[in-house]
VODOFI-826360 format. One record per residue (C-alpha): residue in three letters; z negated, x, y negated. Coordinates in steps of 0.25 Angstrom, whole numbers, padded with zeros to 4 digits, always signed. Each point is the difference from the previous one (the first is absolute). Layout:
<nodes>
alaZXY ...
</nodes>
This chain:
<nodes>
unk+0000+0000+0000 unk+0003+0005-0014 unk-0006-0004-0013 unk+0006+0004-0013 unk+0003-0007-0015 unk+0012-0001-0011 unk-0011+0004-0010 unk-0006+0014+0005 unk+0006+0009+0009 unk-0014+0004+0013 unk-0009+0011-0007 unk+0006-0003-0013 unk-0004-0005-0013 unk-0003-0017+0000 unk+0005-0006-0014 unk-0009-0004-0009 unk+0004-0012-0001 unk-0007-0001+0014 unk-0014+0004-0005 unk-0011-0005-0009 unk+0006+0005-0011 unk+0012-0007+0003 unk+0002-0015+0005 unk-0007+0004+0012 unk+0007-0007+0009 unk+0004+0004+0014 unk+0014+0009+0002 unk+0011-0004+0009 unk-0001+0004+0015 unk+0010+0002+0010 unk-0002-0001+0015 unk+0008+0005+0010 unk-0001+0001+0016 unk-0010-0009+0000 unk-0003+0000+0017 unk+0002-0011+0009 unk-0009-0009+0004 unk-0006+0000-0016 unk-0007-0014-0003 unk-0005+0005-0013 unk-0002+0012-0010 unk-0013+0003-0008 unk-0001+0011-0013 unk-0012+0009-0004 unk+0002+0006-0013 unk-0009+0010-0003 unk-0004+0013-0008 unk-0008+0011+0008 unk-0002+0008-0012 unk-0008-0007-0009 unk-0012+0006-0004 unk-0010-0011+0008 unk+0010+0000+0015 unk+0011-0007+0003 unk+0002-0010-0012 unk+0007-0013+0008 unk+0011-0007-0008 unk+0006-0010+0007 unk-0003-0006+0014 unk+0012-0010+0005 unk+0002-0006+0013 unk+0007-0010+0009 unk+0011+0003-0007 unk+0013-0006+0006 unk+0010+0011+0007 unk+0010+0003-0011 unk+0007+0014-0005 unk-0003-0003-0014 unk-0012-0003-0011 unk+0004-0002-0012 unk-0006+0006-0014 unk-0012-0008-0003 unk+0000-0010+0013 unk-0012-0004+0008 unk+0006+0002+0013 unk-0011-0007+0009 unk-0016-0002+0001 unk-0007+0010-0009 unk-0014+0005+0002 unk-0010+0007-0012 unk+0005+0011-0006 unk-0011+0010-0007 unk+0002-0006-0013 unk-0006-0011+0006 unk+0014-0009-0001 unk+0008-0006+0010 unk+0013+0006-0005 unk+0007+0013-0002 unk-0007+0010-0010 unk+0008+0010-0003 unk-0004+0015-0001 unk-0008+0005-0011 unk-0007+0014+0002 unk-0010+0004-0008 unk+0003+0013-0001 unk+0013+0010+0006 unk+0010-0004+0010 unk-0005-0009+0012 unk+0010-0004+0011 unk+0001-0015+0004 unk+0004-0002+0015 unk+0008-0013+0003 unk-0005-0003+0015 unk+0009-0009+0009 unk-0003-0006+0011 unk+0009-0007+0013 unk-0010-0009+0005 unk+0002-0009+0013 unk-0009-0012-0004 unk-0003-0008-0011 unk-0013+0003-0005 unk-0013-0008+0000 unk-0006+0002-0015 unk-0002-0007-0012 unk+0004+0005-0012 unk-0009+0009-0009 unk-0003+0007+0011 unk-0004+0016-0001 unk+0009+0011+0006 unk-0009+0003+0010 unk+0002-0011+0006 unk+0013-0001+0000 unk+0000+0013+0006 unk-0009-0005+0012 unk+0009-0013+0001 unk+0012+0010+0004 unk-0007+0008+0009 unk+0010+0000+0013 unk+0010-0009-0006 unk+0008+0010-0009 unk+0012+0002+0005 unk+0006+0012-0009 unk-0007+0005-0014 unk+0008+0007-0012 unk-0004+0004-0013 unk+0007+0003-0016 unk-0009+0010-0007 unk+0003-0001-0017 unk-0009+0006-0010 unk-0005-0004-0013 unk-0007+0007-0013 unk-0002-0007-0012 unk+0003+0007-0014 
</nodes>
């Protein structure tokens, strides 16, 4: 399976536009390869550089098989992010360059949880039902 976006190429720079100093909405993502046998897709955006550990950003599951989110869509069920939000909050580093990994997952059920919940639980949800994971790395620093 292979993860990438129109708007930042993997390891590189993700537009402001993207960010809270931008319109902080979420970038366009493209699958490809997704396995057989996928009933659905989850998402985990996180930031393992900021200053207090990984800082979660967005958390979306049961998202229907599909080879594109667009820019600013709310794909499927979204849990808590650590703004304490349901949706996508885009990066926004205190301080220096911090990388944001994109993490995909090919999933073989449809998952049993409400929304808000907190990645950790998503993360035990999925335990042997991941069929195939991919990740987009992009990075942000603020002027």
């Amino acid at each position: 399976m292979k993860l990438s976006s129109l708007d930042f190429e993997h390891e590189g720079i993700i537009p402001e536009k993207f960010t809270c100093d931008g319109e902080d909405i979420s970038p366009s993502l493209m699958i490809e390869e997704i396995p057989e046998g996928t009933k659905r897709l989850a998402l985990i955006v996180d930031d393992p550089d900021a200053p207090a550990g990984t800082w979660v950003h967005w958390v979306v599951f049961n998202i229907h098989v599909t080879d594109v989110i667009e820019e600013g869509e709310i794909p499927g069920t979204q849990g808590i992010n650590d703004f304490r939000k349901l949706n996508y909050g885009g990066p926004c580093p205190p301080s220096g360059t911090h990388r944001y990994f994109f993490k995909l997952y090919a999933l073989d059920t449809k998952l049993d949880l409400e929304e808000g919940c907190h990645k950790k639980d998503l993360l035990k949800a999925m335990e042997g039902h991941i069929l195939e994971e991919t990740e987009l790395i992009g990075l942000y620093q603020r002027k």
